[in-house]
RODRENLUM-187057 format. One line per 4 residues: number of its first residue (from 1); for each residue x, y, z of N, C-alpha, C. Coordinates in steps of 0.1 Angstrom, whole numbers, plus 5000, padded with zeros to 4 digits. Example, Ala and Ser with C-alpha at 12.3 -4.5 7.8 and 13.67 -1.06 7.14 Angstrom:
2
1	5132:4943:5078:5123:4955:5078:5132:4967:5078  5128:4978:5071:5137:4989:5071:5129:5000:5079
***
This chain:
153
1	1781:7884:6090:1785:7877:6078:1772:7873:6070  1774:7877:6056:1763:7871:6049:1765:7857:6043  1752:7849:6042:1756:7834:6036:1751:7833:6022  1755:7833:6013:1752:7827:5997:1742:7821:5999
5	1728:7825:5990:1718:7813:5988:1718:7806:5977  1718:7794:5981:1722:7782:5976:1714:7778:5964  1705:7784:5959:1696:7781:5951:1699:7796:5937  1709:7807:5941:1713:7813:5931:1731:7812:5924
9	1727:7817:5918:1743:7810:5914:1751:7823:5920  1767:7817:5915:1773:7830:5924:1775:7843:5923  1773:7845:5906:1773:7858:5901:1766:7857:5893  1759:7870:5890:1748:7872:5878:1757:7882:5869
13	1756:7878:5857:1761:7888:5846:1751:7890:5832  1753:7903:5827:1744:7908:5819:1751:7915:5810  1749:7911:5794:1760:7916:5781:1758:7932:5782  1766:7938:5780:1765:7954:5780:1771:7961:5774
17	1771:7966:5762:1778:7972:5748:1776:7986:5752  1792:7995:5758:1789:8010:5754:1796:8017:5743  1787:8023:5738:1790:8029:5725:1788:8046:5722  1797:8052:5717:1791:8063:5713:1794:8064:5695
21	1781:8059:5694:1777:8060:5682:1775:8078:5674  1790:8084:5669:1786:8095:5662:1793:8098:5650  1791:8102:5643:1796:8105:5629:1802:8125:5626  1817:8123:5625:1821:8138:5625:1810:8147:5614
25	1810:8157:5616:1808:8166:5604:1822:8172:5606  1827:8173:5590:1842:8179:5587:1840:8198:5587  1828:8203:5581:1827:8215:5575:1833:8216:5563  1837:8229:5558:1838:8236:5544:1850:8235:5543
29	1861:8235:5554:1877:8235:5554:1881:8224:5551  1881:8212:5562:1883:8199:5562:1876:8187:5547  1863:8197:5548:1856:8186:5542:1864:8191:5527  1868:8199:5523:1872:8207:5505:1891:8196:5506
33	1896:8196:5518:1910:8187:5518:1907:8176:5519  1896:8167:5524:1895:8155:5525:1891:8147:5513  1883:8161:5502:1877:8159:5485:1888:8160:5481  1897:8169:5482:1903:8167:5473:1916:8155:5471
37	1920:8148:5484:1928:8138:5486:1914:8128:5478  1910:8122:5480:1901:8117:5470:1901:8114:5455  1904:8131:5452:1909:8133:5434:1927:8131:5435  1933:8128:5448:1944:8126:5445:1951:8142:5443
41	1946:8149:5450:1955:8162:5454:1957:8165:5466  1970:8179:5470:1967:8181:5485:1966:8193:5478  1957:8200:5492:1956:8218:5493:1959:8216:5505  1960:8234:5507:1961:8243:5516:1953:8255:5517
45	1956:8259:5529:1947:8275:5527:1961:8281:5529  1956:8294:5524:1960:8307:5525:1957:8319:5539  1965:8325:5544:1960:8334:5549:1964:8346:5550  1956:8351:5556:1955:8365:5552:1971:8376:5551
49	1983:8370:5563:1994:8372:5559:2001:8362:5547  1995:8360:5541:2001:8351:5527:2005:8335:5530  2009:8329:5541:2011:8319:5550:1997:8310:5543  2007:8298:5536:1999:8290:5532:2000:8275:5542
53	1988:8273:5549:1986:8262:5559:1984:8248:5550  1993:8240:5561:1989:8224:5554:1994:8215:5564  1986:8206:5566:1965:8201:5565:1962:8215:5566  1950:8216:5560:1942:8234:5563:1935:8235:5574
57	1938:8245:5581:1928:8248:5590:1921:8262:5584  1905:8258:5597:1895:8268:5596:1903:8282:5600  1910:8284:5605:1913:8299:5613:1930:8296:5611  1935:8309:5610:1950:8316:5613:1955:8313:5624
61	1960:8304:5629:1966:8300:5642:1974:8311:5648  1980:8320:5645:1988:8333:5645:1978:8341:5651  1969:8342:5647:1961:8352:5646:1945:8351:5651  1943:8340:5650:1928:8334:5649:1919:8338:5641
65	1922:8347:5630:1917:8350:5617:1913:8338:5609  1902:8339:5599:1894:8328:5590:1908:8328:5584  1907:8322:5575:1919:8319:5562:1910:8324:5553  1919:8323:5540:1912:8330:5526:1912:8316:5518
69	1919:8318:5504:1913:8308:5494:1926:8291:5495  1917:8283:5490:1925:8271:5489:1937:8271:5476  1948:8268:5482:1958:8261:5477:1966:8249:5468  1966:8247:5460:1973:8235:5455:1986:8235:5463
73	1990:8223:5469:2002:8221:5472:2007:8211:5467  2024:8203:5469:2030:8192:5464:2027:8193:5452  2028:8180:5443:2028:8165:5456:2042:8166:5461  2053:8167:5455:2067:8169:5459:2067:8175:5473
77	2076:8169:5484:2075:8182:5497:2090:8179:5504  2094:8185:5512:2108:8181:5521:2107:8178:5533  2112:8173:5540:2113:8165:5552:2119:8180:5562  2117:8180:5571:2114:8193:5585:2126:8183:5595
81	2122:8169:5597:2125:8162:5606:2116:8149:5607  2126:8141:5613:2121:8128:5616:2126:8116:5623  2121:8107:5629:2123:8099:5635:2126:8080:5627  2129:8075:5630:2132:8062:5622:2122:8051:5632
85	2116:8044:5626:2107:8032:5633:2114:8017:5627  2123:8010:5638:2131:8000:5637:2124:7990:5636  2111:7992:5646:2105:7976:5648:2086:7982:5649  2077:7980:5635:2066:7988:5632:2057:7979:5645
89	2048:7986:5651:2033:7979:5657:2025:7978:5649  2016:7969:5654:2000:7964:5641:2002:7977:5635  1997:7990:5646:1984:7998:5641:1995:8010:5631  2007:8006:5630:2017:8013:5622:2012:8015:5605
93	2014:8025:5596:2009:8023:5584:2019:8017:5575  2029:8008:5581:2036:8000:5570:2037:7990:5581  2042:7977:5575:2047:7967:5582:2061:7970:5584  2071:7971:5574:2080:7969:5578:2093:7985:5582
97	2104:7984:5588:2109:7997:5595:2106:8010:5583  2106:8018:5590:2098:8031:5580:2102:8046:5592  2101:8055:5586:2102:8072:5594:2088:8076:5593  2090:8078:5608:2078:8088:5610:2083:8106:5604
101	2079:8111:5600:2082:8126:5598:2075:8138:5595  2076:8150:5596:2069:8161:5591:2074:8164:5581  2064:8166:5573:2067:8166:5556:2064:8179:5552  2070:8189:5546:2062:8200:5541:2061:8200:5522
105	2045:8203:5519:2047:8199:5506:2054:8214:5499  2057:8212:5487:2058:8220:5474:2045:8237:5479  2053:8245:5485:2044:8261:5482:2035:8259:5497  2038:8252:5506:2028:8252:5516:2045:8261:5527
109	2037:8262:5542:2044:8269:5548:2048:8262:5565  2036:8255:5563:2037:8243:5574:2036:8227:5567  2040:8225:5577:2042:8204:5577:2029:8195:5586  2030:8185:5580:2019:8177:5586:2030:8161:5591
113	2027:8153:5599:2031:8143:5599:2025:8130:5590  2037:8123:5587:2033:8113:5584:2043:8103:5581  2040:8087:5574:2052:8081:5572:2060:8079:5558  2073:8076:5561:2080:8076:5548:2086:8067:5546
117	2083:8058:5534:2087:8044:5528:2103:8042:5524  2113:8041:5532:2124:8045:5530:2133:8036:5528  2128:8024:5534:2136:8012:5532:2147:8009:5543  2154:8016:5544:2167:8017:5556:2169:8030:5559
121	2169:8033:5573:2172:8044:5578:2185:8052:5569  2192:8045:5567:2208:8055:5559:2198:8065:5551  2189:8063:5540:2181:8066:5534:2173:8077:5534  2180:8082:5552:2164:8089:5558:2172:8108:5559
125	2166:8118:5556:2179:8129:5562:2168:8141:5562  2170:8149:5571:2163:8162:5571:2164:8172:5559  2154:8172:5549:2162:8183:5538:2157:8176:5526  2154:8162:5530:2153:8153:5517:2141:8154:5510
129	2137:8153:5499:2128:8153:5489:2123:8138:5493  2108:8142:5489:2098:8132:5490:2083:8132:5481  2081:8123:5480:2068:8124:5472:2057:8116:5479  2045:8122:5473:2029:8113:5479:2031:8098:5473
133	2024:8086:5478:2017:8076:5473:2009:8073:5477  1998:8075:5472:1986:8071:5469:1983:8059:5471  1970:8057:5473:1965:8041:5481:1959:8038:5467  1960:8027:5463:1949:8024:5448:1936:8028:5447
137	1930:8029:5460:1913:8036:5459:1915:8046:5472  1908:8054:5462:1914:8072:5472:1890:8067:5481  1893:8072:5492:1878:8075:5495:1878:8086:5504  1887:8099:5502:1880:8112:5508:1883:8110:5522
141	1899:8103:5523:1899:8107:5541:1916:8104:5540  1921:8106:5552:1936:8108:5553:1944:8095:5548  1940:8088:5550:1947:8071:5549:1944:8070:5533  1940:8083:5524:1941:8078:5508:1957:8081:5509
145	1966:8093:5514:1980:8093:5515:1986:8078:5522  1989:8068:5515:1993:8057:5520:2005:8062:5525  2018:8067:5523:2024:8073:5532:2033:8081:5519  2052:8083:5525:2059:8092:5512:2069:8085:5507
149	2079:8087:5499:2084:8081:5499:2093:8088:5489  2114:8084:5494:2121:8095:5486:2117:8095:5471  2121:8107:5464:2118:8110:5452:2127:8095:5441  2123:8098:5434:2135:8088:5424:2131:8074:5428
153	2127:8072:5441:2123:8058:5441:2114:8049:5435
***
């Protein structure tokens, strides 16, 4: 049995901050969608089977081919599917109940997730028309799409 020396205290502790301090590089794909949400547009790419991606990727997921030229898409898009959020957490991007869903814009070929300002689930339907809104200050990253929200509203 060891005995505690009476002259140290009982534990020693030392502050210790770990961090990985790094900053992404986006590239030419990401970084051209993340500008242009910024000016308050979405794109897409194109690829080489005509298949317009959205969010854009670097490569043809089909295929693993580059893609070709950028796209205008939306803002208008339809709902794929979705889920309803009854009761939101902090890190949710509305406070109050809202749909999570996959949105596909206007001329794009795939959907991205995100949320939709709907008010009451009755509100909510696969098929439905939706539009962008915008955050009042766009700065070139995903969270300028504050979320969607049905058309007419």
């Amino acid at each position: 049995m060891t005995e505690q020396r009476q002259d140290l205290p009982a534990s020693l502790t030392a502050p210790h901050t770990l961090e990985y301090t790094y900053t992404r590089s986006v590239g030419p794909v990401i970084g051209r969608f993340l500008g242009s949400l910024r000016e308050r547009r979405l794109v897409g790419v194109r690829t080489e089977s005509g298949r317009v991606l959205f969010p854009p990727q670097e490569y043809d997921p089909e295929t693993g081919d580059p893609v070709g030229e950028f796209v205008e898409v939306g803002p208008a898009a339809t709902v794929v599917t979705w889920a309803w959020v009854s009761e939101p957490r902090p890190n949710h991007p509305l406070a109050r109940p809202f749909a999570w869903a996959l949105i596909r814009p206007d001329g794009a070929d795939t959907a991205m997730l995100h949320a939709i300002d709907a008010i009451d689930e009755s509100r909510v339907s696969t098929g439905m028309r939706v539009r962008v809104r915008w955050r009042d200050e766009t700065a070139g990253e995903i969270h300028d799409i504050a979320c969607f929200e049905p058309e007419g509203a």
